[in-house]
mmJSON file of the N, C-alpha and C atoms, coordinates in Angstrom:
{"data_MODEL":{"atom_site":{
"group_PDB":["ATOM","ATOM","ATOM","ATOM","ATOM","ATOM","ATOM","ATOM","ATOM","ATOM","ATOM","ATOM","ATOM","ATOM","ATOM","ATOM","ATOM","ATOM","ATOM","ATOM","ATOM","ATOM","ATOM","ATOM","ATOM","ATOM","ATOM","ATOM","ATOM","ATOM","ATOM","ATOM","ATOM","ATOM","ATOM","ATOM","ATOM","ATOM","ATOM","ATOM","ATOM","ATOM","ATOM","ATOM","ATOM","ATOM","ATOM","ATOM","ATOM","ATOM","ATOM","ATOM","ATOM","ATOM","ATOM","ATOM","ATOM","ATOM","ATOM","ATOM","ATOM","ATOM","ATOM","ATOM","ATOM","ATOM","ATOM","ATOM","ATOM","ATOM","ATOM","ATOM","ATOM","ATOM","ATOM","ATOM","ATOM","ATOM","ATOM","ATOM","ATOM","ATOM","ATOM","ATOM","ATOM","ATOM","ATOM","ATOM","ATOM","ATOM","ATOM","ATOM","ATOM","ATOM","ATOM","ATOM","ATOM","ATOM","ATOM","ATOM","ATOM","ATOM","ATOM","ATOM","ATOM","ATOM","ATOM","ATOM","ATOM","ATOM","ATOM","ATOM","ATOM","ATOM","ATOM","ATOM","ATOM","ATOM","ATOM","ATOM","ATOM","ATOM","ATOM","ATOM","ATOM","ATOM","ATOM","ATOM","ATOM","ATOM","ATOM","ATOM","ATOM","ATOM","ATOM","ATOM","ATOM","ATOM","ATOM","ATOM","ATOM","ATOM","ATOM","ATOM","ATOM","ATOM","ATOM","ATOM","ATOM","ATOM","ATOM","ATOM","ATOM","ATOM","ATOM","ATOM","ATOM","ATOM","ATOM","ATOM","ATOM","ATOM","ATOM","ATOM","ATOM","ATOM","ATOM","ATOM","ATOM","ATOM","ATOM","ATOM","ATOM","ATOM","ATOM","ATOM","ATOM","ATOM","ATOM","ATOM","ATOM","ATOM","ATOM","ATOM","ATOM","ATOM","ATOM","ATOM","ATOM","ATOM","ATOM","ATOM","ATOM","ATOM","ATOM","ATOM","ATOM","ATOM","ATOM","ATOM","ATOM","ATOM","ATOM","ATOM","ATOM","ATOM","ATOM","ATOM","ATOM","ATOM","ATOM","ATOM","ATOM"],
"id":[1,2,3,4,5,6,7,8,9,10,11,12,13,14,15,16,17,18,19,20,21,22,23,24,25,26,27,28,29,30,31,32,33,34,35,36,37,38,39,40,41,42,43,44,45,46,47,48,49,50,51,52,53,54,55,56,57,58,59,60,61,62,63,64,65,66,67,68,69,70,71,72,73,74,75,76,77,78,79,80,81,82,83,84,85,86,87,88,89,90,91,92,93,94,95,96,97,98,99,100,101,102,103,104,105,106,107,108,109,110,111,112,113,114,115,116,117,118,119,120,121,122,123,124,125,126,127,128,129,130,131,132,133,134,135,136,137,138,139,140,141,142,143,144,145,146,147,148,149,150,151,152,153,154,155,156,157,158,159,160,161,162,163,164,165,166,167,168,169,170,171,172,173,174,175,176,177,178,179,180,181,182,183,184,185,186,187,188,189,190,191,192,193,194,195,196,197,198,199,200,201,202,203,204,205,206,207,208,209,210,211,212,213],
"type_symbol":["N","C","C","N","C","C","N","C","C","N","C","C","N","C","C","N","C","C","N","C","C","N","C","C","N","C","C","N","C","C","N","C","C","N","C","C","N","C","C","N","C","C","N","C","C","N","C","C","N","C","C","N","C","C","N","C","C","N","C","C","N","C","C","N","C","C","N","C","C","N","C","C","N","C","C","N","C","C","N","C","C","N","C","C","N","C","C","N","C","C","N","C","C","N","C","C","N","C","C","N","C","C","N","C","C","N","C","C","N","C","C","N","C","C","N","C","C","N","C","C","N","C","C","N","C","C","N","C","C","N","C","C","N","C","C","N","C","C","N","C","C","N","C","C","N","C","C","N","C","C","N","C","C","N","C","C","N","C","C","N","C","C","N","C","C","N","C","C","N","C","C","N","C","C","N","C","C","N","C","C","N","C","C","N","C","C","N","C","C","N","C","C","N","C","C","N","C","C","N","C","C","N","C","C","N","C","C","N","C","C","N","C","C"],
"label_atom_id":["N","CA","C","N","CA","C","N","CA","C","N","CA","C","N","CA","C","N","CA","C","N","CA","C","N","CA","C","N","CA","C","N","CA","C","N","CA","C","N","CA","C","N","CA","C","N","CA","C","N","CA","C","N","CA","C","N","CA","C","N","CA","C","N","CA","C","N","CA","C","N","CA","C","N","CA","C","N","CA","C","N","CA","C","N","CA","C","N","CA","C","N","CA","C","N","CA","C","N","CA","C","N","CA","C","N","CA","C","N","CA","C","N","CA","C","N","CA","C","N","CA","C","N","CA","C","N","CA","C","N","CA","C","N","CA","C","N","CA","C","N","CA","C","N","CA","C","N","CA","C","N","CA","C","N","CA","C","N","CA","C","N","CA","C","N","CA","C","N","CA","C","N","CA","C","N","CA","C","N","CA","C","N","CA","C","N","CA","C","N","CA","C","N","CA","C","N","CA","C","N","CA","C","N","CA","C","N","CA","C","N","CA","C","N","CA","C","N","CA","C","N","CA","C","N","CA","C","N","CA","C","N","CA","C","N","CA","C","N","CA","C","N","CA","C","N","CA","C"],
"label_alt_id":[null,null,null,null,null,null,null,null,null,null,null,null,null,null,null,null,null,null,null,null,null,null,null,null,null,null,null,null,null,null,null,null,null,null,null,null,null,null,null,null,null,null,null,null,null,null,null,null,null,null,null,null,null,null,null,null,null,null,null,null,null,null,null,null,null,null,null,null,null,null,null,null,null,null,null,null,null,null,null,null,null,null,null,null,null,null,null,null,null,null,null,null,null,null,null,null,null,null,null,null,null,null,null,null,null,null,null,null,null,null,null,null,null,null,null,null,null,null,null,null,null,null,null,null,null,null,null,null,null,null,null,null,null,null,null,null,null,null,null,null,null,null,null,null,null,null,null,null,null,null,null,null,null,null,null,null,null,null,null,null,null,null,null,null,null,null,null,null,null,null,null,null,null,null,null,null,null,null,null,null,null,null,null,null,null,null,null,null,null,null,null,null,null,null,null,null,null,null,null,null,null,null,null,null,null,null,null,null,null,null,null,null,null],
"label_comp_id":["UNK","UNK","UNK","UNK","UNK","UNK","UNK","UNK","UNK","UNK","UNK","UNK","UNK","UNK","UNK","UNK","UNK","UNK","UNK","UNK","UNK","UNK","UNK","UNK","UNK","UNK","UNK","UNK","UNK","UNK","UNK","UNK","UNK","UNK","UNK","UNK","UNK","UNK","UNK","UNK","UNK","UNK","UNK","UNK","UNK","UNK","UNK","UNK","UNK","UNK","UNK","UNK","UNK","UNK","UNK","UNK","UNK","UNK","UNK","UNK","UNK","UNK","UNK","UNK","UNK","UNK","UNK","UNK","UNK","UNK","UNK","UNK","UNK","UNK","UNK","UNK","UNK","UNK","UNK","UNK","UNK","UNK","UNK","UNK","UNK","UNK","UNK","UNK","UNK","UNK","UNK","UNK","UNK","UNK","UNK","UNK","UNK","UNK","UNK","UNK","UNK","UNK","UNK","UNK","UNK","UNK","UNK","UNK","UNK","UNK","UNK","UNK","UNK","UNK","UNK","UNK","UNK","UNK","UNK","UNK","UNK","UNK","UNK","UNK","UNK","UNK","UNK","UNK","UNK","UNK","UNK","UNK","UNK","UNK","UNK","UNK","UNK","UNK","UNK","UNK","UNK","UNK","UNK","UNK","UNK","UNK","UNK","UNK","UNK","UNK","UNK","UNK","UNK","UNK","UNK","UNK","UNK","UNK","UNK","UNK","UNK","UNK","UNK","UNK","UNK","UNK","UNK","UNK","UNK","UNK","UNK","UNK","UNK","UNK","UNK","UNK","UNK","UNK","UNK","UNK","UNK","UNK","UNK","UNK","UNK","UNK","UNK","UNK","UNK","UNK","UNK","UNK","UNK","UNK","UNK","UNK","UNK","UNK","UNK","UNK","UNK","UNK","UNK","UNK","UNK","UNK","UNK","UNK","UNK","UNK","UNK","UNK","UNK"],
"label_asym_id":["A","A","A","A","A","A","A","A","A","A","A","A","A","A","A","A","A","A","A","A","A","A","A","A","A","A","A","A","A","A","A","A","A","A","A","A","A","A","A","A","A","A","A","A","A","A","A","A","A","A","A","A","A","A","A","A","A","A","A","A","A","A","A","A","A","A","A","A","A","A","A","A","A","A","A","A","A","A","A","A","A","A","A","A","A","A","A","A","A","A","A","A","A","A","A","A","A","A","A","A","A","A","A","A","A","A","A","A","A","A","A","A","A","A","A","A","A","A","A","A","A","A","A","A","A","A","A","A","A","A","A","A","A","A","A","A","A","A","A","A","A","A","A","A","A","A","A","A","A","A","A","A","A","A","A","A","A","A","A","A","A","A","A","A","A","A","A","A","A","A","A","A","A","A","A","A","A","A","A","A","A","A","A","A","A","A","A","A","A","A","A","A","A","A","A","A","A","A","A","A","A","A","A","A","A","A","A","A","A","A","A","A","A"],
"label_entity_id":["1","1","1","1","1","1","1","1","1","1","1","1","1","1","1","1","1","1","1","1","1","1","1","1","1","1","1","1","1","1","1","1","1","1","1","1","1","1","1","1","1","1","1","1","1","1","1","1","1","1","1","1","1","1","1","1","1","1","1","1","1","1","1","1","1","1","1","1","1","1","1","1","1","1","1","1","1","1","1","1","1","1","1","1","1","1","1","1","1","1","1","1","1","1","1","1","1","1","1","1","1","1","1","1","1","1","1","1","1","1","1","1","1","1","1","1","1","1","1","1","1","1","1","1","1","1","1","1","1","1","1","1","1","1","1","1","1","1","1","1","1","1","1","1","1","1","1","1","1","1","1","1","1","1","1","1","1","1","1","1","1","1","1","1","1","1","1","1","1","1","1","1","1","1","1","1","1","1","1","1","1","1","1","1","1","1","1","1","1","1","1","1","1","1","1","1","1","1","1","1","1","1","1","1","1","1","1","1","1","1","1","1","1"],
"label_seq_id":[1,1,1,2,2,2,3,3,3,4,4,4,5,5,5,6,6,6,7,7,7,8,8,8,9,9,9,10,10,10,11,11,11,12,12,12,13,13,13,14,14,14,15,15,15,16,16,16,17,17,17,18,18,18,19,19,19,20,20,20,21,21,21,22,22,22,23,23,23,24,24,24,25,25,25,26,26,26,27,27,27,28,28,28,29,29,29,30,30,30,31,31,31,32,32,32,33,33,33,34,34,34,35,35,35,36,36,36,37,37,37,38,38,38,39,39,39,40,40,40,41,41,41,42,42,42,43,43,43,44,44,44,45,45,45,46,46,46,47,47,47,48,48,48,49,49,49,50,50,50,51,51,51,52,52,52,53,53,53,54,54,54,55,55,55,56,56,56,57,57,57,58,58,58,59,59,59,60,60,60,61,61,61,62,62,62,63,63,63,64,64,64,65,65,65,66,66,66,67,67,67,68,68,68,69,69,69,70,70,70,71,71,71],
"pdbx_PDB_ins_code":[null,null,null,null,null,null,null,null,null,null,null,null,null,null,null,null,null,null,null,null,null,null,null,null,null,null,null,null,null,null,null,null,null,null,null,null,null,null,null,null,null,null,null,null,null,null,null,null,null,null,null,null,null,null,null,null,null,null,null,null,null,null,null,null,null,null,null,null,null,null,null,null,null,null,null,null,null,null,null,null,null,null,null,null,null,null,null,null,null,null,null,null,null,null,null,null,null,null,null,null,null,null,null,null,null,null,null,null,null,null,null,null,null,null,null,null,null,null,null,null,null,null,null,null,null,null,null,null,null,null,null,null,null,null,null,null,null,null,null,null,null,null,null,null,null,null,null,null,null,null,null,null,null,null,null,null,null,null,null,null,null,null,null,null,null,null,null,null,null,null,null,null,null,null,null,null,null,null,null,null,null,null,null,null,null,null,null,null,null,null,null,null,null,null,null,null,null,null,null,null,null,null,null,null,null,null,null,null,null,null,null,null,null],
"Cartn_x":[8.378,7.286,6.179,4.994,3.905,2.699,1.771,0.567,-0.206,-1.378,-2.676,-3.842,-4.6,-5.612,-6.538,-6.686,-7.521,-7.246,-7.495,-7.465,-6.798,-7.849,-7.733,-6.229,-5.956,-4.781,-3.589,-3.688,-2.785,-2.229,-3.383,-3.457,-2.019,-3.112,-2.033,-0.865,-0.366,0.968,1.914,1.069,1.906,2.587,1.886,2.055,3.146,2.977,4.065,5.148,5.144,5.973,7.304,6.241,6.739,7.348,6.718,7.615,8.663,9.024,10.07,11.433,10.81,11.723,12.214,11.197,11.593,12.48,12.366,12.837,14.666,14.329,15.666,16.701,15.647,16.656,17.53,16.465,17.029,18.08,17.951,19.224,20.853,20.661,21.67,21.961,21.086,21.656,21.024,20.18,20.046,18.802,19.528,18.213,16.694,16.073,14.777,14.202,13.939,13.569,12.155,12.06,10.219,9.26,8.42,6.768,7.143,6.732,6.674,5.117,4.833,3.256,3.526,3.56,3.435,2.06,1.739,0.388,0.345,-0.615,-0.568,-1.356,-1.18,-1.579,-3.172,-3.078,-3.804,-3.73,-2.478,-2.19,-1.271,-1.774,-0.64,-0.419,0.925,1.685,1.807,1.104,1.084,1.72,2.617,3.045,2.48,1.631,1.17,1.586,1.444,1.218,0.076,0.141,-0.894,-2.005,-1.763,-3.307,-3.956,-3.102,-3.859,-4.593,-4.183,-4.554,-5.953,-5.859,-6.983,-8.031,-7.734,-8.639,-9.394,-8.697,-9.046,-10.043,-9.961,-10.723,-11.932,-11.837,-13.143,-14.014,-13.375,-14.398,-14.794,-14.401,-14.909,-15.576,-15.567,-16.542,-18.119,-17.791,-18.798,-19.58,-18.659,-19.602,-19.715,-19.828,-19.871,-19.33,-17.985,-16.634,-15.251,-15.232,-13.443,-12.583,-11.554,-10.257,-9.449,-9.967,-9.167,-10.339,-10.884,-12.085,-11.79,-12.05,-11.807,-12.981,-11.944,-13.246,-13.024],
"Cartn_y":[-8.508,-9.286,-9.279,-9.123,-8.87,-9.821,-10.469,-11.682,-11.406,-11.64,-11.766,-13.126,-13.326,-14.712,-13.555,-12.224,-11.653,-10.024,-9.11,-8.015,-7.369,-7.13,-6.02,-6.74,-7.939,-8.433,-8.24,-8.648,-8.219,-6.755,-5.965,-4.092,-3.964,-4.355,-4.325,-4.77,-6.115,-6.7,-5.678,-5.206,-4.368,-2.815,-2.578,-0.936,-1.251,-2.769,-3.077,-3.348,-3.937,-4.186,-3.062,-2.017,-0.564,0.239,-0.018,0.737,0.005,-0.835,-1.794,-1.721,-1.518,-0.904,0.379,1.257,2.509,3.095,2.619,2.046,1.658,0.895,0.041,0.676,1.375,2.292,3.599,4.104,5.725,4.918,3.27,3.537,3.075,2.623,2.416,3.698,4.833,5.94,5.361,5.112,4.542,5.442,6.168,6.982,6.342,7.028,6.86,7.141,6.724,7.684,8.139,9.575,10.083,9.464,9.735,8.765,9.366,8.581,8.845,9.281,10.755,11.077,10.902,10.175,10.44,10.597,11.317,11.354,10.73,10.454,10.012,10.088,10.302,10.912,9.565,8.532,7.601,7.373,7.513,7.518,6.552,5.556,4.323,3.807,4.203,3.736,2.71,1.787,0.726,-0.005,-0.299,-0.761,-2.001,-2.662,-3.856,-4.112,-5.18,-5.283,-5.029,-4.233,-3.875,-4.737,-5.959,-6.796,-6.956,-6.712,-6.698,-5.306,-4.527,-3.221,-3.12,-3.717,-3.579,-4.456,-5.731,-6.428,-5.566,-5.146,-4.284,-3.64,-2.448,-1.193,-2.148,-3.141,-3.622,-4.268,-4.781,-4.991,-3.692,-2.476,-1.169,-1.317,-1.047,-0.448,-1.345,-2.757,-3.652,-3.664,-2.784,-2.313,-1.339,-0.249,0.924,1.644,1.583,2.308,2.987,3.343,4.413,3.319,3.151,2.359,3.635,4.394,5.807,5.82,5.194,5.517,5.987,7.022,7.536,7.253,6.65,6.199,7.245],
"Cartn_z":[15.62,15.104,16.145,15.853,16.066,15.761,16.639,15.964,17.437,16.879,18.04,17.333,18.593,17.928,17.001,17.586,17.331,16.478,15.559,15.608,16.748,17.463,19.031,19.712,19.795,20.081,19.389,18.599,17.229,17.362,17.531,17.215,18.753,19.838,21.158,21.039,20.696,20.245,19.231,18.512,17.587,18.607,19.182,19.947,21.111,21.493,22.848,21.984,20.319,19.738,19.268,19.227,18.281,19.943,21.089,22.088,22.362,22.241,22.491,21.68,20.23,19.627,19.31,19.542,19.874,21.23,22.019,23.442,23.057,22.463,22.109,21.028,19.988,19.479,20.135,21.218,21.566,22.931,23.579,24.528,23.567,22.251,21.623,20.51,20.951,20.35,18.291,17.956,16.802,16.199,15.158,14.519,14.175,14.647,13.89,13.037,12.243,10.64,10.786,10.654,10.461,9.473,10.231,9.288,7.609,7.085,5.268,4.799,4.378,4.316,2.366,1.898,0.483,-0.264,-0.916,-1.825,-3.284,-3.666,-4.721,-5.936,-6.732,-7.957,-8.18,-8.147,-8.428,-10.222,-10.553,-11.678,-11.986,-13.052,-13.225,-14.776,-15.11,-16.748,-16.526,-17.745,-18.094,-19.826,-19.936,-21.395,-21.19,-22.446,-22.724,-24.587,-24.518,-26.332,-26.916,-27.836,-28.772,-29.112,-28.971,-29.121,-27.816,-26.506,-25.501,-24.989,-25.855,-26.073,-26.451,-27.523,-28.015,-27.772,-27.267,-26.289,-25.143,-24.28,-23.431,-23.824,-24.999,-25.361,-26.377,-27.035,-27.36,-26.479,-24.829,-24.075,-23.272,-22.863,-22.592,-23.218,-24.958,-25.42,-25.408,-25.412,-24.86,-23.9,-22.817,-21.322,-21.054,-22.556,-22.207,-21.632,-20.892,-20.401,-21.076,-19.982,-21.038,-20.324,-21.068,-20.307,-19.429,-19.891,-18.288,-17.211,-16.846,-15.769,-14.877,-14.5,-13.108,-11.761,-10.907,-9.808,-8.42],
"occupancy":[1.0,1.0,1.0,1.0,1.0,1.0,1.0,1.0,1.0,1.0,1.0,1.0,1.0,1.0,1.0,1.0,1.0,1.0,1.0,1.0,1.0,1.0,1.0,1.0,1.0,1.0,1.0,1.0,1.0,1.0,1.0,1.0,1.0,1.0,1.0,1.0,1.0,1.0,1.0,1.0,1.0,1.0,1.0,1.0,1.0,1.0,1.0,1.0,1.0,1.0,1.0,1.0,1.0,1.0,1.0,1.0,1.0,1.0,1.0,1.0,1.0,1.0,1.0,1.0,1.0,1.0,1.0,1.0,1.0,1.0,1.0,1.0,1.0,1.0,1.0,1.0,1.0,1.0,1.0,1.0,1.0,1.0,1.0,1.0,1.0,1.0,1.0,1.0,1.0,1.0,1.0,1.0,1.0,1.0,1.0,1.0,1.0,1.0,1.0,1.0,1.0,1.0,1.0,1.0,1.0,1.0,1.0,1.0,1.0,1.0,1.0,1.0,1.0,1.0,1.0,1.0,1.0,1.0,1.0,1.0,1.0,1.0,1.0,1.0,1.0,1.0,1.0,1.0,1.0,1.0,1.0,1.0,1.0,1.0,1.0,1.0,1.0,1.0,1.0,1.0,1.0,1.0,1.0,1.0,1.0,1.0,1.0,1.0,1.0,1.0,1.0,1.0,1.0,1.0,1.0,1.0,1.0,1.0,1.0,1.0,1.0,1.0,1.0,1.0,1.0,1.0,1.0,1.0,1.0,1.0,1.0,1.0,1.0,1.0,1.0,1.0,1.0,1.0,1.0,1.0,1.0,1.0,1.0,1.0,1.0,1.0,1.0,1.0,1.0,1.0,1.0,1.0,1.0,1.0,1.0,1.0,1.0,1.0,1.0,1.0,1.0,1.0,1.0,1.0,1.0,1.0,1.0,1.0,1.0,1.0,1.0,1.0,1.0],
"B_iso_or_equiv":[0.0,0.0,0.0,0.0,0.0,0.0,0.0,0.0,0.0,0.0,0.0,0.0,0.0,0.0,0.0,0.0,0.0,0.0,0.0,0.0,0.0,0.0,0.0,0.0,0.0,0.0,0.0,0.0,0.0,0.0,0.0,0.0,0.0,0.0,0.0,0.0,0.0,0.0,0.0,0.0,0.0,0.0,0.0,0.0,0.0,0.0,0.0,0.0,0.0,0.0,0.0,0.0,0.0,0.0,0.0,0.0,0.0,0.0,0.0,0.0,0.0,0.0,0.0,0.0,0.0,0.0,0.0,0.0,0.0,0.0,0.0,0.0,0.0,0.0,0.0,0.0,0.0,0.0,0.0,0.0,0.0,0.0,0.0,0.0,0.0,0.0,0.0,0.0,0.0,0.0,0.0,0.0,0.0,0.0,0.0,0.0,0.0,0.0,0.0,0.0,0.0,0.0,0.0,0.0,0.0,0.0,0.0,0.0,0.0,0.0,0.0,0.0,0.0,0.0,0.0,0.0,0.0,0.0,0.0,0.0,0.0,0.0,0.0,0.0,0.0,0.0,0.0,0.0,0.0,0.0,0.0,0.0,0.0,0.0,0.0,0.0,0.0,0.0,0.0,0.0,0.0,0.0,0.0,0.0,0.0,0.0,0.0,0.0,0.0,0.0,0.0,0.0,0.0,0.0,0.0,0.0,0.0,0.0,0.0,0.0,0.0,0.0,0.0,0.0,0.0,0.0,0.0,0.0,0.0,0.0,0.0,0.0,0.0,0.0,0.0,0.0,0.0,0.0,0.0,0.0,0.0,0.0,0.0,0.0,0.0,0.0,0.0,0.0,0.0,0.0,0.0,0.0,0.0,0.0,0.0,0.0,0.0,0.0,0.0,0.0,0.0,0.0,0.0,0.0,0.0,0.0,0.0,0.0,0.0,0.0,0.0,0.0,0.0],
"pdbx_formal_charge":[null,null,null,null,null,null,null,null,null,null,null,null,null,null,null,null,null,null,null,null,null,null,null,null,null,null,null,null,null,null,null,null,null,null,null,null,null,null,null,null,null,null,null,null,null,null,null,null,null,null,null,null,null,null,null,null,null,null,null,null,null,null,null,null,null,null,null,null,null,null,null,null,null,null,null,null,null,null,null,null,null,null,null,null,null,null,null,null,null,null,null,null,null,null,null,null,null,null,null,null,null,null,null,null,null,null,null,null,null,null,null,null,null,null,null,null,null,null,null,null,null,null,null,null,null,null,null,null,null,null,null,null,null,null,null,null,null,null,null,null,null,null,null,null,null,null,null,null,null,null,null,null,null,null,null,null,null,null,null,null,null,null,null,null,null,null,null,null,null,null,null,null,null,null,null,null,null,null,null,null,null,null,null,null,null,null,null,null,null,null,null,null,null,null,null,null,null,null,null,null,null,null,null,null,null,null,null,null,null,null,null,null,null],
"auth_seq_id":[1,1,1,2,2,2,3,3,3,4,4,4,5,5,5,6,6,6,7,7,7,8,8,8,9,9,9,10,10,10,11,11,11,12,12,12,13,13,13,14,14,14,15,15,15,16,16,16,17,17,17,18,18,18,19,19,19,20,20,20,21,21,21,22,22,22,23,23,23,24,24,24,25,25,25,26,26,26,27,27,27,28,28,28,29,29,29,30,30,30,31,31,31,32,32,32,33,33,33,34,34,34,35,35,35,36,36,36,37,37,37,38,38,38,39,39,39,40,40,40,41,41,41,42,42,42,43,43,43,44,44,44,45,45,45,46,46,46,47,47,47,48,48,48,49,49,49,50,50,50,51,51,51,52,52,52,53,53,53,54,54,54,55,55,55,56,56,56,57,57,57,58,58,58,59,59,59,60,60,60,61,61,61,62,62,62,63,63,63,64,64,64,65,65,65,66,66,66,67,67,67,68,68,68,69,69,69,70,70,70,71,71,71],
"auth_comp_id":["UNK","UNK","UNK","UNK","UNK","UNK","UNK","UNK","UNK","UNK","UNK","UNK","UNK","UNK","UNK","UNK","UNK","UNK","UNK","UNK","UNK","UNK","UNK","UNK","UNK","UNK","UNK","UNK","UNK","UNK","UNK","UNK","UNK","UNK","UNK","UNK","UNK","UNK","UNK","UNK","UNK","UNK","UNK","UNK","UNK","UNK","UNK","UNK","UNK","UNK","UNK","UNK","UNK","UNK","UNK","UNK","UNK","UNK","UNK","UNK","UNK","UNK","UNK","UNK","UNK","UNK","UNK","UNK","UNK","UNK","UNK","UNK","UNK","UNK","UNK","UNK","UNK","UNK","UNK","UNK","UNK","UNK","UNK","UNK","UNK","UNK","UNK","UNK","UNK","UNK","UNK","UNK","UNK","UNK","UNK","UNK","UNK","UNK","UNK","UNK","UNK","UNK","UNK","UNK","UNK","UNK","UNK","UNK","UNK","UNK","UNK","UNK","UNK","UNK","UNK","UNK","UNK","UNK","UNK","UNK","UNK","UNK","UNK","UNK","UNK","UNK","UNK","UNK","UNK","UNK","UNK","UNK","UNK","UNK","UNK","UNK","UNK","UNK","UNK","UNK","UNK","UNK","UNK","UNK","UNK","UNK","UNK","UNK","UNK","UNK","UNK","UNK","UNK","UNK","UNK","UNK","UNK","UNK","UNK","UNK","UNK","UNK","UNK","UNK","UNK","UNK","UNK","UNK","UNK","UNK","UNK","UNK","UNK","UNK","UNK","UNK","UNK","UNK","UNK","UNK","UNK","UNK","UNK","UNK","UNK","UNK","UNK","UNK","UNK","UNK","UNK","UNK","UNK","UNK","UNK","UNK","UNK","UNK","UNK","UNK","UNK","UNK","UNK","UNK","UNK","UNK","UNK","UNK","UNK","UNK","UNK","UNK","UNK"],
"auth_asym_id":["A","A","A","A","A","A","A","A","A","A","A","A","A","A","A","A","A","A","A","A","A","A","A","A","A","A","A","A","A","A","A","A","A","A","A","A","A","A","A","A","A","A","A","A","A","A","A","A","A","A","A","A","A","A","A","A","A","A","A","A","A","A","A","A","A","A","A","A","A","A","A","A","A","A","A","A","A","A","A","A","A","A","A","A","A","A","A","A","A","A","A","A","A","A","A","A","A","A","A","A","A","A","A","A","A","A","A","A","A","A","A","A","A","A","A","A","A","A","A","A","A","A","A","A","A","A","A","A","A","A","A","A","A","A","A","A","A","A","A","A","A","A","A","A","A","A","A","A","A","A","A","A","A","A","A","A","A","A","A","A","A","A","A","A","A","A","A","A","A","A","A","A","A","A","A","A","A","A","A","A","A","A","A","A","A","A","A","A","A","A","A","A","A","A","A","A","A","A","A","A","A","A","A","A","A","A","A","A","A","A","A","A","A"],
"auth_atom_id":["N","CA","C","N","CA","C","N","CA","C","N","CA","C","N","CA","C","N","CA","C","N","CA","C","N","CA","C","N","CA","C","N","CA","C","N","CA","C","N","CA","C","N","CA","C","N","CA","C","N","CA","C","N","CA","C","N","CA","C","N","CA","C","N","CA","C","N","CA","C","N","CA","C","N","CA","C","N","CA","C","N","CA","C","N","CA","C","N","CA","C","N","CA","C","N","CA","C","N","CA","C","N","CA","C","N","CA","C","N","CA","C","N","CA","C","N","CA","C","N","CA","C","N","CA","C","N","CA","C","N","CA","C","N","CA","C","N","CA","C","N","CA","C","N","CA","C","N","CA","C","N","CA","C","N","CA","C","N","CA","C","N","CA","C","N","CA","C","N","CA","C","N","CA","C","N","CA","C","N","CA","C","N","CA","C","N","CA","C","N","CA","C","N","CA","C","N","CA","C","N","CA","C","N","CA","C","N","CA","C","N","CA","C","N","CA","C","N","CA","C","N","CA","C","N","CA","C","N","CA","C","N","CA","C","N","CA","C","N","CA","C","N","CA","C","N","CA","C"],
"pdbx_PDB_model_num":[1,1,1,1,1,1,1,1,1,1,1,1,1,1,1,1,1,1,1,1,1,1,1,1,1,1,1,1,1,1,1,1,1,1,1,1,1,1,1,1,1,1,1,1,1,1,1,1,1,1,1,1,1,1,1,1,1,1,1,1,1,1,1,1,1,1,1,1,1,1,1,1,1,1,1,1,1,1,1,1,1,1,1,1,1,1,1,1,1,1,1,1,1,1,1,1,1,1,1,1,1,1,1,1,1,1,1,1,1,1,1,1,1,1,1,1,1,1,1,1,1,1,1,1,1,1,1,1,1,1,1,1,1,1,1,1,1,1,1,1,1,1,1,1,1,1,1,1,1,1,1,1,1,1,1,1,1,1,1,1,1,1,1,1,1,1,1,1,1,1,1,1,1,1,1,1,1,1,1,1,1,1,1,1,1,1,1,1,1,1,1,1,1,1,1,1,1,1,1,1,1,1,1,1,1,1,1,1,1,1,1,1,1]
}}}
């Protein structure tokens, strides 16, 4: 666990935090698991009920939008 009053404190607390435990894993012999790079589609399935469905797509069409907007 990791806390600063400040950001820049915080940031430091975290790095003395992460050698400490890195430290602590390799003298008890304790794997470390590699960084996770996942990507992501920015793509998200949504099931709703059909009247909220269509709530949705009559206020798009109210503001002139697609309910798929891509940003």
């Amino acid at each position: 666990m990791a806390y600063g009053d400040s950001l820049d404190e915080a940031v430091t607390e975290l790095n003395e935090t992460k050698k400490a435990w890195f430290s602590s894993c390799l003298r008890r012999n304790i794997r470390i698991p590699e960084p996770v790079n996942k990507k992501y589609s920015g793509k998200l399935l949504v099931r709703m009920p059909k009247s909220l469905h269509a709530h949705l797509a009559e206020e798009a069409d109210e503001e002139n939008v697609s309910l798929n907007l891509s940003l």
